[in-house]
PLY file of the C-alpha trace (Angstrom):
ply
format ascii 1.0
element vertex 129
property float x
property float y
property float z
element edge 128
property int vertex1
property int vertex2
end_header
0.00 0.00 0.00
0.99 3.30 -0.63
0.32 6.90 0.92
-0.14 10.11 -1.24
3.40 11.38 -0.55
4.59 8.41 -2.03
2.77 8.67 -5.03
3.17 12.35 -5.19
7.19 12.41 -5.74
6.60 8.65 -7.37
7.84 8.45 -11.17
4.82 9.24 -12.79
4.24 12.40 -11.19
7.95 12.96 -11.92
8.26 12.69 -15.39
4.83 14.53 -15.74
6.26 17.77 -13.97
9.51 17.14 -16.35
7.44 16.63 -19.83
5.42 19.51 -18.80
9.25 21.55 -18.52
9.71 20.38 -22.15
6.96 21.09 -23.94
6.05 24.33 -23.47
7.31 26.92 -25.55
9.83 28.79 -23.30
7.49 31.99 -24.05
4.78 29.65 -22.24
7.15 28.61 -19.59
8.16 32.34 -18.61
4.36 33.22 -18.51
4.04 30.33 -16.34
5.96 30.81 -14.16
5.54 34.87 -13.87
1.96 34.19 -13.12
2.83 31.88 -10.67
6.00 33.11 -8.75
5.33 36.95 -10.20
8.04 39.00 -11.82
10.38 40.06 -9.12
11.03 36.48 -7.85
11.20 35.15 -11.25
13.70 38.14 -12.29
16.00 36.64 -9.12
16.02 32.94 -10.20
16.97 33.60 -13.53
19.50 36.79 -12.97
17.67 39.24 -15.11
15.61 42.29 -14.92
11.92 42.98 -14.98
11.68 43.87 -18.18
13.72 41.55 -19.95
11.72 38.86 -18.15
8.29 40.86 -19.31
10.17 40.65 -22.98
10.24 36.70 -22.56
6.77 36.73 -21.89
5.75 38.40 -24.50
7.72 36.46 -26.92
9.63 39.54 -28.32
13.08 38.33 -27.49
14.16 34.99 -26.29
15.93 34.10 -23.43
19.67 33.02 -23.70
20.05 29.79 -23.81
21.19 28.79 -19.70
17.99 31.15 -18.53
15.84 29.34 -20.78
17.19 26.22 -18.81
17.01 27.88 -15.62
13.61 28.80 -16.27
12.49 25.43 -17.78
14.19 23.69 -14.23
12.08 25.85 -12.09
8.98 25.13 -13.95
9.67 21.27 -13.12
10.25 22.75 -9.45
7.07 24.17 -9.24
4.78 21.39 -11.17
6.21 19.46 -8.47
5.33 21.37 -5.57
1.76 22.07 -6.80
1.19 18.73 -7.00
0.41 18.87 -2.97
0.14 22.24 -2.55
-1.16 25.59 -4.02
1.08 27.88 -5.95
0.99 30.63 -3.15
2.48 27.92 -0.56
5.11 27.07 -3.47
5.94 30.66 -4.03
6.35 31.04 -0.82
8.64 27.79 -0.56
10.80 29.02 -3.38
10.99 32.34 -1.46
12.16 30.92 2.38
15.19 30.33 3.54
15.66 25.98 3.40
17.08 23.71 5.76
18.02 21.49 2.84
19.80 24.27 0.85
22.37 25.22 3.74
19.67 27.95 4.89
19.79 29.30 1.33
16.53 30.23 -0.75
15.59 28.29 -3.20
15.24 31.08 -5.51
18.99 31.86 -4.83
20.47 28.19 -5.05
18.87 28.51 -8.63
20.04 31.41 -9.56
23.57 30.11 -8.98
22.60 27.00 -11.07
22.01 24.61 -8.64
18.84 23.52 -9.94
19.58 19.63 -8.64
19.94 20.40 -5.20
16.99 22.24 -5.17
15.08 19.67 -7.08
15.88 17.26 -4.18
15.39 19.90 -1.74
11.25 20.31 -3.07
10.93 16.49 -3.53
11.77 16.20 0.26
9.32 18.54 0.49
6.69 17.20 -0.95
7.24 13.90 0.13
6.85 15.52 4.28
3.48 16.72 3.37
0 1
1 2
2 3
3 4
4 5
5 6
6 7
7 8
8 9
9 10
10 11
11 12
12 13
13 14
14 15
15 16
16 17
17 18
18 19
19 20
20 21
21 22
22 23
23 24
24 25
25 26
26 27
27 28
28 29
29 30
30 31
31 32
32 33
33 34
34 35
35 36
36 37
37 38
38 39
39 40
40 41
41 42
42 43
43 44
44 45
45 46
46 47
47 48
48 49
49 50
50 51
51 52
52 53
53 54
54 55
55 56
56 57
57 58
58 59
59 60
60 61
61 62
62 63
63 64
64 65
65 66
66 67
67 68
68 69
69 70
70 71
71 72
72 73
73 74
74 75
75 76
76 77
77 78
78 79
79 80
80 81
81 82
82 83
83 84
84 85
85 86
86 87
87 88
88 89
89 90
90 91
91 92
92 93
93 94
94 95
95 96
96 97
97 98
98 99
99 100
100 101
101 102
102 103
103 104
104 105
105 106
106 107
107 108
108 109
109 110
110 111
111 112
112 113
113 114
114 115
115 116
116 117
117 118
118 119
119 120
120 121
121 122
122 123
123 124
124 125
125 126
126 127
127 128
């Protein structure tokens, strides 16, 4: 028998929040994820301003190519983490300091690149729900 936090980080639910990543156009993945994380904290995790983030969205210029992986990693981050929760309570997980991450956002950890710790950082998460 299983529980729902096993079959929340189980392989199914994995590769769903990773095909998702891939799919989208990366104009679709920046508007994700600005409508879910907003602009400023977006801007942080991928090391850019406002309005070249805003210019992503929009589709009028497209990101280079490590922030488009930067931002396709944090939208597997997120489809994760709304698998058990809302997207305010993963904003706000992106956004607080983590015992995982040495104390360290999660937000910042990706902005430095880091996007594996902080992967197994959210799927700890998930799985304490």
């Amino acid at each position: 028998m299983t529980d729902s936090a096993t079959r929340v980080s189980g392989p199914r639910v994995q590769i769903n929040a990773h095909a998702r990543s891939v799919e989208l156009s990366v104009t679709d993945v920046a508007a994700a994820l600005q409508e879910q994380l907003g602009q400023a904290l977006l801007s942080v995790i991928v090391g850019r301003d406002t309005r070249t983030v805003a210019r992503w969205v929009s589709g009028d210029v497209q990101p280079p190519q490590a922030s488009e992986q930067r931002l396709r990693d944090t939208l597997q981050i997120m489809t994760l983490l709304t698998t058990t929760d809302a997207a305010p309570v993963a904003r706000a997980w992106f956004m607080g300091m983590n015992p995982r991450l040495n104390d360290e956002t999660p937000a910042e950890v990706l902005a430095e690149g880091r996007a594996r710790e902080v992967l197994a950082a959210a799927r700890a998460f998930i799985n304490a729900a």
